[in-house]
NUNU-898562 format. One record per residue (C-alpha): residue in one letter; chain; x, y, z. Coordinates in nm, 2 decimals, decimal comma, m for minus. Layout:
! residues N
   resn   chain     east    north       up
      a       A        X        Y        Z
...
This chain:
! residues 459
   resn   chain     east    north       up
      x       A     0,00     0,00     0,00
      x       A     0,13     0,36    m0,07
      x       A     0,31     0,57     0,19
      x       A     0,16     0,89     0,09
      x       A    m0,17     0,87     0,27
      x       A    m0,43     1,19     0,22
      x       A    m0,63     1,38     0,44
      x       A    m1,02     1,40     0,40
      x       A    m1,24     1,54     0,68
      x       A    m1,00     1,47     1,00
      x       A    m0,98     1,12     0,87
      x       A    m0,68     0,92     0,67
      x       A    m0,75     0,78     0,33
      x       A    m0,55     0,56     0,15
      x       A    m0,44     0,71    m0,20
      x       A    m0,55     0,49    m0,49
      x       A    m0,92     0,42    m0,69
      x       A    m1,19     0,52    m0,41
      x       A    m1,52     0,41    m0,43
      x       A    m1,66     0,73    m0,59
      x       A    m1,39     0,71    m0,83
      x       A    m1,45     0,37    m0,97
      x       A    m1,85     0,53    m0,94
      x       A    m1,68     0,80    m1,21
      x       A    m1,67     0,46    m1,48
      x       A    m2,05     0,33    m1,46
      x       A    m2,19     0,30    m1,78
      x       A    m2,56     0,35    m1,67
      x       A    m2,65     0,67    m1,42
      x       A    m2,58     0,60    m1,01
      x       A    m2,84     0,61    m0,79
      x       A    m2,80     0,88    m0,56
      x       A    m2,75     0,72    m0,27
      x       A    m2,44     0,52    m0,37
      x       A    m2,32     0,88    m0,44
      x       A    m2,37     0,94    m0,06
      x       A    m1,99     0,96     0,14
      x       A    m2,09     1,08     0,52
      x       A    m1,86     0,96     0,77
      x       A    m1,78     1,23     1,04
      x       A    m1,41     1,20     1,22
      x       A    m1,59     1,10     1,55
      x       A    m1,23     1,10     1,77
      x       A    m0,90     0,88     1,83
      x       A    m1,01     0,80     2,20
      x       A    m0,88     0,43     2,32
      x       A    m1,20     0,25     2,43
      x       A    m1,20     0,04     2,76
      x       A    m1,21    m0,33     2,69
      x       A    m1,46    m0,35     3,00
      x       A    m1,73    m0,29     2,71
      x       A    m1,66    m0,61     2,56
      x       A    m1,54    m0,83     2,83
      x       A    m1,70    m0,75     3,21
      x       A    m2,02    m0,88     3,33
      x       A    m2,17    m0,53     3,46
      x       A    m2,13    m0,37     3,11
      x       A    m2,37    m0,66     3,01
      x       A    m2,60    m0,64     3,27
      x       A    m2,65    m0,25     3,18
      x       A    m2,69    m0,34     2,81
      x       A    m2,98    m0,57     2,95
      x       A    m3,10    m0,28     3,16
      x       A    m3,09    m0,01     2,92
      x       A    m3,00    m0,13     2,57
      x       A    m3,17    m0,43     2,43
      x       A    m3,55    m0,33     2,62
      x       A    m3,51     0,02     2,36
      x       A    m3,42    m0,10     2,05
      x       A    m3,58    m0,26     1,72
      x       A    m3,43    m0,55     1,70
      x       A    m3,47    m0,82     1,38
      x       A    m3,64    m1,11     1,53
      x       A    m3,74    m1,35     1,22
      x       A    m3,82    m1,31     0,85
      x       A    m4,22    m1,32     0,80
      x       A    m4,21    m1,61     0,57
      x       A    m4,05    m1,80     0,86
      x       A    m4,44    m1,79     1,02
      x       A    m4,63    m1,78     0,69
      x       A    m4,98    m1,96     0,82
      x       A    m5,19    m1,84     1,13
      x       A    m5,07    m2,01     1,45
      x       A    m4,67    m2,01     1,31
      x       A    m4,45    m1,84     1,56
      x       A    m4,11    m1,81     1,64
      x       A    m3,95    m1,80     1,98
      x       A    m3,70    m1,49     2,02
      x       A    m3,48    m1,45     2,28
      x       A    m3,20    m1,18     2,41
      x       A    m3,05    m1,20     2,73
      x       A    m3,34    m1,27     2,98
      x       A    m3,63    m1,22     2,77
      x       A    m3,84    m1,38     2,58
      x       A    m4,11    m1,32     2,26
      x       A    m4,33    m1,53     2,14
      x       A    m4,35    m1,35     1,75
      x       A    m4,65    m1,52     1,62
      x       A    m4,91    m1,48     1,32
      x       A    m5,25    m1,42     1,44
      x       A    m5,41    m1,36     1,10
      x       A    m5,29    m1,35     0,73
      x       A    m5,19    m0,94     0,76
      x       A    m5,09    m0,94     1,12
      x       A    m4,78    m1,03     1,33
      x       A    m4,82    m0,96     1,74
      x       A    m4,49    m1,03     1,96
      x       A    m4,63    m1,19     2,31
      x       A    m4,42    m1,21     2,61
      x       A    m4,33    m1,60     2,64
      x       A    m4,45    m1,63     3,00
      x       A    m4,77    m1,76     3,18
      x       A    m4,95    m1,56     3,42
      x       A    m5,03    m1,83     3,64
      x       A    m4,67    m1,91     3,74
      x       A    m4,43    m1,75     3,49
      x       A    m4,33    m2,10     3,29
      x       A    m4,21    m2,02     2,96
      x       A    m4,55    m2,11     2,70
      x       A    m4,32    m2,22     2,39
      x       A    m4,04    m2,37     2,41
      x       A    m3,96    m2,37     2,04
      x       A    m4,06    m2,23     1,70
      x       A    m4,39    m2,41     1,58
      x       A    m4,77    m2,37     1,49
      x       A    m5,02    m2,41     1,76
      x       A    m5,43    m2,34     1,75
      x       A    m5,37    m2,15     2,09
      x       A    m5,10    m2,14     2,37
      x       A    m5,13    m2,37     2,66
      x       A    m4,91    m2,33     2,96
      x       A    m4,77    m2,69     3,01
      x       A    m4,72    m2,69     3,32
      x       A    m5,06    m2,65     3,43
      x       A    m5,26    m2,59     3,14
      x       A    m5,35    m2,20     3,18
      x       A    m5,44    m2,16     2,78
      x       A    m5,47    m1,82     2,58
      x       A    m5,58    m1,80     2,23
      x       A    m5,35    m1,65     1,91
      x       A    m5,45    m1,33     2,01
      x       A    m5,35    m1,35     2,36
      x       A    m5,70    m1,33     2,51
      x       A    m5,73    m1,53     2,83
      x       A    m5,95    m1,86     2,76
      x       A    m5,91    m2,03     3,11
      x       A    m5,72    m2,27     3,32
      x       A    m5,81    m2,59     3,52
      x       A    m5,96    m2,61     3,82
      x       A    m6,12    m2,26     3,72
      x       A    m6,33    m2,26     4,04
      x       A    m5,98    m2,23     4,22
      x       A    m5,91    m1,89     4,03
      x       A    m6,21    m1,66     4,07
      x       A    m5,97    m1,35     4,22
      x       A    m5,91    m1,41     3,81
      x       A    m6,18    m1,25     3,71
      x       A    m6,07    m0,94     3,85
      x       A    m5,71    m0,91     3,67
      x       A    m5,59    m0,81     3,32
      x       A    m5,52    m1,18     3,21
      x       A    m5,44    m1,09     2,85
      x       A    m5,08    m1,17     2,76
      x       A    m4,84    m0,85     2,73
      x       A    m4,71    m0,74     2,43
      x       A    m4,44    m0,59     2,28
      x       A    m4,41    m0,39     1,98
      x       A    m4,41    m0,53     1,62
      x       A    m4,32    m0,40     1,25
      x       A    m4,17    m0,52     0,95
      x       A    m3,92    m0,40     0,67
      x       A    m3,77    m0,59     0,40
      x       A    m3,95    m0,90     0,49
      x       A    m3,80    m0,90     0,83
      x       A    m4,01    m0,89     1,17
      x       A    m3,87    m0,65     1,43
      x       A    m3,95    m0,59     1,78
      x       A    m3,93    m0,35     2,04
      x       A    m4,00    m0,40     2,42
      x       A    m4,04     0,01     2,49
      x       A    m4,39     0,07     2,41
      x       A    m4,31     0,45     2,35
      x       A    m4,04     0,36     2,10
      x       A    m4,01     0,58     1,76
      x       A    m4,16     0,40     1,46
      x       A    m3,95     0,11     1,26
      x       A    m3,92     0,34     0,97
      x       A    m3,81     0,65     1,13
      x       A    m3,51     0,44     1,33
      x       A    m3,43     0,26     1,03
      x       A    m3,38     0,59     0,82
      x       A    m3,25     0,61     0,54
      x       A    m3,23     0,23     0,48
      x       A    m3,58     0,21     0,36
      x       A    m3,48     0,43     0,04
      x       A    m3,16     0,32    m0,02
      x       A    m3,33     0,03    m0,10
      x       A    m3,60     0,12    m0,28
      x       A    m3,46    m0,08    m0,57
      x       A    m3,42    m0,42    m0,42
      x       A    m3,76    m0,54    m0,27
      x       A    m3,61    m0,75     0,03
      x       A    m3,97    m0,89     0,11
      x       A    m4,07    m1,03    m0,21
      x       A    m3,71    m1,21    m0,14
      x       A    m3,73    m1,60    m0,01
      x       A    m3,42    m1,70     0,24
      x       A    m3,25    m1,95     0,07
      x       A    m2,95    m2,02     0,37
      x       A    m2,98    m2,00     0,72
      x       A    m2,70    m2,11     0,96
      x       A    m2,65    m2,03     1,27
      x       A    m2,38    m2,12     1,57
      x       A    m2,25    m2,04     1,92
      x       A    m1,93    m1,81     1,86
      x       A    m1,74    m1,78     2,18
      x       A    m1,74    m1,41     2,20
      x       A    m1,92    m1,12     2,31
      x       A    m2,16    m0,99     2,07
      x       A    m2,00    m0,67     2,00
      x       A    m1,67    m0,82     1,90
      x       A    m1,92    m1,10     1,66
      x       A    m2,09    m0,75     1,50
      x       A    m1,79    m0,60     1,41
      x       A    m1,58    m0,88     1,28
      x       A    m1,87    m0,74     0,98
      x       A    m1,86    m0,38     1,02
      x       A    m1,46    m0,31     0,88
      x       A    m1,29    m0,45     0,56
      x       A    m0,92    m0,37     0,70
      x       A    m0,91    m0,73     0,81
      x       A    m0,90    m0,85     0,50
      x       A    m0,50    m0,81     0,44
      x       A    m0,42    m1,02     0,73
      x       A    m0,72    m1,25     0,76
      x       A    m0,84    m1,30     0,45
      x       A    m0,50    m1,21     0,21
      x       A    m0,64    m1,48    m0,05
      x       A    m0,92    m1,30    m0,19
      x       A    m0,66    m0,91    m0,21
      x       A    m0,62    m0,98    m0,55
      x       A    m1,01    m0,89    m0,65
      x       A    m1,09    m0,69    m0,34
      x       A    m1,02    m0,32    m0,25
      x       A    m1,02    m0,37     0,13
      x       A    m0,78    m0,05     0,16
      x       A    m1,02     0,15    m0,05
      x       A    m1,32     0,12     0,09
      x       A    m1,60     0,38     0,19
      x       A    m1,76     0,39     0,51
      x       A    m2,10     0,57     0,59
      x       A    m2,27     0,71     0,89
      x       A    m2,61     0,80     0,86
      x       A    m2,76     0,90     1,22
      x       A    m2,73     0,70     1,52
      x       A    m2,86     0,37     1,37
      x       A    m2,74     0,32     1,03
      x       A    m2,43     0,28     0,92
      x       A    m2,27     0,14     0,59
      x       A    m1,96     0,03     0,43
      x       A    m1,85    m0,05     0,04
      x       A    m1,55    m0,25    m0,08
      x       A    m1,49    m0,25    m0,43
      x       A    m1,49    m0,59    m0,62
      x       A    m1,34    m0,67    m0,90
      x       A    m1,02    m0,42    m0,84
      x       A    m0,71    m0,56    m0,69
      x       A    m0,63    m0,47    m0,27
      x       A    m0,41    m0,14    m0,29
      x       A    m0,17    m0,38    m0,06
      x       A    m0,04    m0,57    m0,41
      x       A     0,10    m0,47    m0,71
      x       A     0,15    m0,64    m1,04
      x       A    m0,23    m0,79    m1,05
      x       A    m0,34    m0,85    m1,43
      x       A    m0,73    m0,82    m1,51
      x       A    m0,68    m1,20    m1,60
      x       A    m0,62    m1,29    m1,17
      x       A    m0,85    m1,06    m1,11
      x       A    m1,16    m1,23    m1,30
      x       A    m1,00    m1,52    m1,21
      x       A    m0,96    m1,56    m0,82
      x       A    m1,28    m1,32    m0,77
      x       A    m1,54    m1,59    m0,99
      x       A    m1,31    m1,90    m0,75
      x       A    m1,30    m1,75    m0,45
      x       A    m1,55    m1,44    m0,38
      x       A    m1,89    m1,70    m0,30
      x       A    m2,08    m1,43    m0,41
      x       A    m2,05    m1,40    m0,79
      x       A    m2,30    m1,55    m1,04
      x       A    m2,05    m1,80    m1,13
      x       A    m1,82    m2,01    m0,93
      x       A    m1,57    m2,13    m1,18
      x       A    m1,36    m1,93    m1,37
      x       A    m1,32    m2,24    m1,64
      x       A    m1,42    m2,13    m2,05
      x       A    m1,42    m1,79    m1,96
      x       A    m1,25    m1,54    m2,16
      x       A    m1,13    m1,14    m2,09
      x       A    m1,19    m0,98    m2,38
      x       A    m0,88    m0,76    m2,47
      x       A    m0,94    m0,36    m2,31
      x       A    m1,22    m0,55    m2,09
      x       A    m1,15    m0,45    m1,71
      x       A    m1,25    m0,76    m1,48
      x       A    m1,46    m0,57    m1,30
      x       A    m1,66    m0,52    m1,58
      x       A    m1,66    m0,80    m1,75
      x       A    m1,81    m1,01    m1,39
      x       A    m2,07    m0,72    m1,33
      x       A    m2,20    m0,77    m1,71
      x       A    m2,16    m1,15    m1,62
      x       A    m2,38    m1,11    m1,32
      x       A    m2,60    m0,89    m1,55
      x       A    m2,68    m1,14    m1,79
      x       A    m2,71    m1,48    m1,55
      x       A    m2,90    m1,26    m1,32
      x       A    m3,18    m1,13    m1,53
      x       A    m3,21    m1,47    m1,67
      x       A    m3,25    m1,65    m1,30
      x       A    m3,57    m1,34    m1,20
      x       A    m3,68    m1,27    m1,51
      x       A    m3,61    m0,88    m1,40
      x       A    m3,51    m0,61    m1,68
      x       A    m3,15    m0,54    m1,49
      x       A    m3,02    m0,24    m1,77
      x       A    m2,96     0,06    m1,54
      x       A    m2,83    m0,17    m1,25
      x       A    m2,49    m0,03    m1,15
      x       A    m2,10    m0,26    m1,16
      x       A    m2,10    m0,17    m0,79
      x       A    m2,45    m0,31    m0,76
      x       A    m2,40    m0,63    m0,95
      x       A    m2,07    m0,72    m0,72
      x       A    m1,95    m0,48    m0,46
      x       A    m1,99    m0,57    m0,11
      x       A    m2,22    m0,29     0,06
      x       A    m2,30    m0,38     0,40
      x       A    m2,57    m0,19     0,62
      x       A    m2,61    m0,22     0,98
      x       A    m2,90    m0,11     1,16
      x       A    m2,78    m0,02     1,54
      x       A    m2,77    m0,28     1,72
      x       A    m2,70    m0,58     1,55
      x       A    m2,86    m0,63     1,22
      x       A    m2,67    m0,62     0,88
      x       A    m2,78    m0,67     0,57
      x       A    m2,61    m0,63     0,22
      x       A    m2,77    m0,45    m0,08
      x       A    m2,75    m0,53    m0,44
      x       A    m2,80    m0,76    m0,69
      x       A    m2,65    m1,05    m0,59
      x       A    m2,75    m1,30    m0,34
      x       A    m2,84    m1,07    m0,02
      x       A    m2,66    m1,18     0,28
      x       A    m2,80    m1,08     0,64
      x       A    m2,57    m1,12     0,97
      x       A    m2,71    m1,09     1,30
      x       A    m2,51    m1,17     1,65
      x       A    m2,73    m1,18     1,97
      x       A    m2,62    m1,28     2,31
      x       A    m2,62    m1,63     2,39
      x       A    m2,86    m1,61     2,67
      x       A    m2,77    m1,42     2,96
      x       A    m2,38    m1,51     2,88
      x       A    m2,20    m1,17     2,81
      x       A    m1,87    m1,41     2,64
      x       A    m2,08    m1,59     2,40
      x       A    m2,30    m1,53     2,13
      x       A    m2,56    m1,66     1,85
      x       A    m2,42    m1,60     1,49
      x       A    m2,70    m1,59     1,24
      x       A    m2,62    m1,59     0,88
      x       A    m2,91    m1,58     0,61
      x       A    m2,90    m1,55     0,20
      x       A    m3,19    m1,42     0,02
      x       A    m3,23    m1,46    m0,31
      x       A    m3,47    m1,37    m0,62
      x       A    m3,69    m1,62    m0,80
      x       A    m3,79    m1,61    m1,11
      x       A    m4,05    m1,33    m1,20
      x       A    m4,42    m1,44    m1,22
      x       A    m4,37    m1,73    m1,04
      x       A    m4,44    m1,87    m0,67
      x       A    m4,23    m1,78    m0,42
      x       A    m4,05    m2,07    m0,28
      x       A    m4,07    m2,10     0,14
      x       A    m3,80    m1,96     0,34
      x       A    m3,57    m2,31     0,48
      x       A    m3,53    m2,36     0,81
      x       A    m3,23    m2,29     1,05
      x       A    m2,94    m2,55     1,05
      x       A    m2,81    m2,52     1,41
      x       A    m2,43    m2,60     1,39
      x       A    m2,27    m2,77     1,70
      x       A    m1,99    m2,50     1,86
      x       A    m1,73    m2,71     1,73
      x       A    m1,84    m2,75     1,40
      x       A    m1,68    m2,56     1,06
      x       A    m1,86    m2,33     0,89
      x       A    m1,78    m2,57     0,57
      x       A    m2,02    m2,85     0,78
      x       A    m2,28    m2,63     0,63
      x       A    m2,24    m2,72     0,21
      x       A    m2,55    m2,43     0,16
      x       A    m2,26    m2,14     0,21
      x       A    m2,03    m2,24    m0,09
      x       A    m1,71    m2,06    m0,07
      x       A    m1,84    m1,82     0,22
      x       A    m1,80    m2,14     0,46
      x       A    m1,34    m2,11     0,47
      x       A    m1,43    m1,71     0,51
      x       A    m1,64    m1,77     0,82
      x       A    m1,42    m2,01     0,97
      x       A    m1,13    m1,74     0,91
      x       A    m1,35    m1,47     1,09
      x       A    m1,43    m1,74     1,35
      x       A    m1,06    m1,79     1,40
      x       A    m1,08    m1,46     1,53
      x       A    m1,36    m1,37     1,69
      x       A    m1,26    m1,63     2,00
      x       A    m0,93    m1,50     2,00
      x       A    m0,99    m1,13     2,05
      x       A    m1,23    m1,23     2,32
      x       A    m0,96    m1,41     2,53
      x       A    m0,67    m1,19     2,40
      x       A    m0,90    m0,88     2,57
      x       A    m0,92    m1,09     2,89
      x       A    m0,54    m1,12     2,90
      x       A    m0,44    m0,80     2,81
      x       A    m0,27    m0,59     3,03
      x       A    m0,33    m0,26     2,87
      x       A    m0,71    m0,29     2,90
      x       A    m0,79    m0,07     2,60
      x       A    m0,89    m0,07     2,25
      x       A    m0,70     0,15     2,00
      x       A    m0,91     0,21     1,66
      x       A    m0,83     0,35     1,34
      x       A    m0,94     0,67     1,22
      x       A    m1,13     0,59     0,93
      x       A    m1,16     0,20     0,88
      x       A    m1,27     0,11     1,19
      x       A    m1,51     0,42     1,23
      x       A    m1,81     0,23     1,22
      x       A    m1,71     0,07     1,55
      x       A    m1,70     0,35     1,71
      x       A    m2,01     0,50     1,58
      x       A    m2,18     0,17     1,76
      x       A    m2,03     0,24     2,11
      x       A    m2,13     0,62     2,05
      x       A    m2,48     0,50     1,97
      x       A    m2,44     0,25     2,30
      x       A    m2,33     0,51     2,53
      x       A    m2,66     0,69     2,41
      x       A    m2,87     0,41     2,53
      x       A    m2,64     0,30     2,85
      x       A    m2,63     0,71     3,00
      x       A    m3,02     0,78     2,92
């Protein structure tokens, strides 16, 4: 990478083909809101490892963070018939996210009102919700329909037996909840991913992958594995020769929302001597995320950039698999990696390609471990019926990401990033020095999450 770094808004950028520059070489006209560059210098500060590692930062975060904040519970096609529900959990609580009627989604708190037992233990369908441990049974709606041995309960009759509730909204196909009943609405915390978008219809999306496993970390250190590319050189140096990790953008809009963009199909600014040839090459091999995964019988055409030639690739293969007239789609939308999170812990990727969502939630009330959820949603062919979202493969702790055939080539990647994710949670435990140091500008989003936590934590 070049020595002569330049200065841009209090924040060092390495000199070389930016994102907006490579935006300069679209064929078709950008959408305005990959023209968008907003990251704020938001300070140098070291940040205490406590955050990450000791019990009572947890125990605030279950106090003051996770009861305020939309958080992605399911996708709505995981509970597509009246009486599906799924069973969401964070720390201590507990949601019952059920389908009461074709157009409506209600999230009920998973405990009976008779002695506090937990009424599902698992995702399912049901006709109503019986406690059982005693029977105390409610219907979808969470009306009260009785218990046994009613003549025992008459100082019933008296009480607000209806099951609580917690707020409920959807975006994108995905069902969010919210404990705090005087919340903002979904779409106004959410802003501006709703219009950025606007051109790729997340719900009329099916989830074609869903793995999930217990990472041995906290869930901040899981999140932002995802939330910076300058990783790449050391922990993912194979893919360098098609990926601008040195490069890339990163975005803050707000509190919530943040975004970053790596170029594709352009060589790491860490090597030199790259031909167009290894770039087309490793990036159809090795990215997981292309429309092909095999570079064999394909030809760069002489004075044909790689990065072109796999985004009109993509073009092609693409609008054959939906059916969808792709013309004014964008290179960066047919194979650069642009990654949204919505604060805390939701991340989803826009474009073209297959849409991959990340979400790390505590594992239970355990503050070192965490549940990795990894989905891939995908178009179907246009005019056709939606196939049903597949169900969650559980991996064991111990197993590789590779166990789990339905991730291609993005199976090695995750076991890289879980090669770290472990390690920085121990190394943090053993360190003597007891704070984090962050870049400036690559690592800004991370910081932009612990500003938006401290919001939460000093309310």
């Amino acid at each position: 990478m070049t020595s002569n770094p330049k200065q841009q808004g209090g924040t060092v950028r390495c000199e070389g083909t930016s994102f907006q520059d490579l935006l300069d070489f679209e064929e078709v006209d950008v959408p305005a809101y990959l023209r968008e560059n907003t990251c704020e210098y938001m300070g140098d500060e070291d940040i205490d490892m406590a955050r990450w590692i000791a019990r009572e930062f947890h125990d605030k975060e279950a106090e003051k963070l996770w009861p305020k904040v939309w958080q992605m519970a399911c996708r709505a096609d995981d509970i597509p018939e009246v009486g599906d529900h799924h069973v969401y959990e964070v720390v201590n609580q507990s949601v019952i996210v059920t389908r009461t009627s074709e157009n409506t989604i209600k999230g009920f708190i998973n405990s009976c009102l008779h002695r506090g037992r937990i009424l599902r233990d698992e995702d399912g369908h049901v006709k109503e919700f019986k406690c059982p441990f005693h029977g105390a049974t409610w219907s979808l709606d969470g009306e009260f329909q009785g218990i046994p041995c009613q003549w025992d309960f008459k100082h019933f009759d008296d009480k607000d037996m209806k099951l609580p509730q917690v707020k409920v909204d959807t975006w994108g196909g995905f069902v969010f909840i919210n404990f705090d009943e005087n919340a903002i609405s979904l779409e106004e915390y959410l802003a501006p991913m709703p219009d950025h978008f606007s051109r790729f219809p997340l719900h009329d999306y099916y989830k074609a992958v869903h793995v999930q496993r217990e990472i041995q970390c906290n869930w901040k250190v899981g999140t932002e594995a995802f939330m910076e590319s300058f990783h790449t050189v050391a922990t993912h140096r194979e893919i360098l020769t098609f990926t601008g990790d040195a490069n890339s953008q990163y975005d803050t809009f707000g509190e919530n929302i943040s975004r970053s963009v790596t170029p594709m199909g352009t060589p790491s600014p860490h090597l030199s001597g790259v031909s167009e040839e290894d770039v087309m090459r490793d990036i159809l091999e090795l990215s997981g995320r292309m429309a092909l995964s095999s570079s064999e019988g394909q030809l760069l055409p002489d004075g044909v950039t790689a990065r072109k030639y796999v985004a009109e690739t993509n073009r092609k293969l693409y609008e054959e698999a939906s059916g969808e007239d792709l013309s004014d789609a964008t290179m960066a939308e047919l194979e650069d990696a642009i990654l949204y999170s919505a604060f805390p812990n939701f991340q989803v990727w826009i474009g073209y390609h297959g849409n991959i969502v990340y979400r790390f939630i505590p594992n239970g009330d355990n503050h070192d471990s965490c549940l990795f959820d990894v989905m891939i949603l995908l178009r179907y062919p246009k005019g056709t019926e939606k196939p049903p979202s597949v169900s969650v493969n559980k991996l064991a702790p111990d197993q590789s990401f590779t166990v789990a055939e339905e991730l291609g080539a993005l199976g090695p990647v995750f076991d890289q990033d879980d090669g770290n994710m472990p390690a920085v949670q121990k190394g943090m435990m053993a360190s003597k020095k007891g704070r984090v140091s962050l870049a400036s500008y690559q690592e800004s989003r991370i910081r932009h999450l612990h500003q938006t936590i401290d919001k939460y934590l000093n309310a």
